[in-house]
C-alpha positions, 0 to 999 in steps of 0.5 A: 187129751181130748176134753169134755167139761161137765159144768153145773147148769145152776152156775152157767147163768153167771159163770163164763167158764172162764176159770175153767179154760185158764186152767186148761190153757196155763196147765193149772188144777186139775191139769198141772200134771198133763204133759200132753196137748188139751184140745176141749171137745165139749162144754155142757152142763149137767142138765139140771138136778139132779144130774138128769143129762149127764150121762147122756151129754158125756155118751155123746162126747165120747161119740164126738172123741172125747177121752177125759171128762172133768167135772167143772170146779162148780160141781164138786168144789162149789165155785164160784157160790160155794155151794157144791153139787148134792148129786156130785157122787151120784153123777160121777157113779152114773158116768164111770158105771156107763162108761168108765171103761172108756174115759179117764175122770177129773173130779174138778178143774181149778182151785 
């Protein structure tokens, strides 16, 4: 799996990403059923409210080889400040109607 990883640009201030890439390393979340290699191909957030980047930020990932996009737990789960994404739905439609033909989706990434 090649992975790029859309986080919330609000959380990047105080969120390392950390919970996201113990995930991917312990094979946990989102990941516990992936029996192949993760390799991360990208680590970009949305571009703000309400989603205005994300769209173009996954185009050029899967440019780069990406082949799964998820978005961090901050978008739809709320983590770490409880409070999920608004634009979460609207950001996922955007991404599948651009490029759903070409990407395999996660909703999250950890619990």
């Amino acid at each position: 799996m090649k992975l790029g990883i859309i986080r919330c640009m609000q959380t990047e201030d105080y969120c390392s990403g950390s919970g996201c890439f113990k995930a991917i390393a312990k094979k946990e979340g989102a990941f516990e059923d992936i029996k192949d290699e993760i390799k991360i191909y990208g680590f970009a957030n949305c571009g703000g409210c309400p989603g205005k980047k994300v769209v173009l930020r996954v185009r050029e990932m899967v440019k780069r080889g990406v082949d799964t996009v998820a978005f961090a737990s901050c978008v739809q789960k709320g983590t770490p400040i409880g409070y999920p994404c608004p634009f979460a739905k609207r950001m996922k439609d955007l991404i599948l109607n651009d490029l759903g033909e070409e990407i395999t989706f996660l909703d999250y990434t950890h619990y």
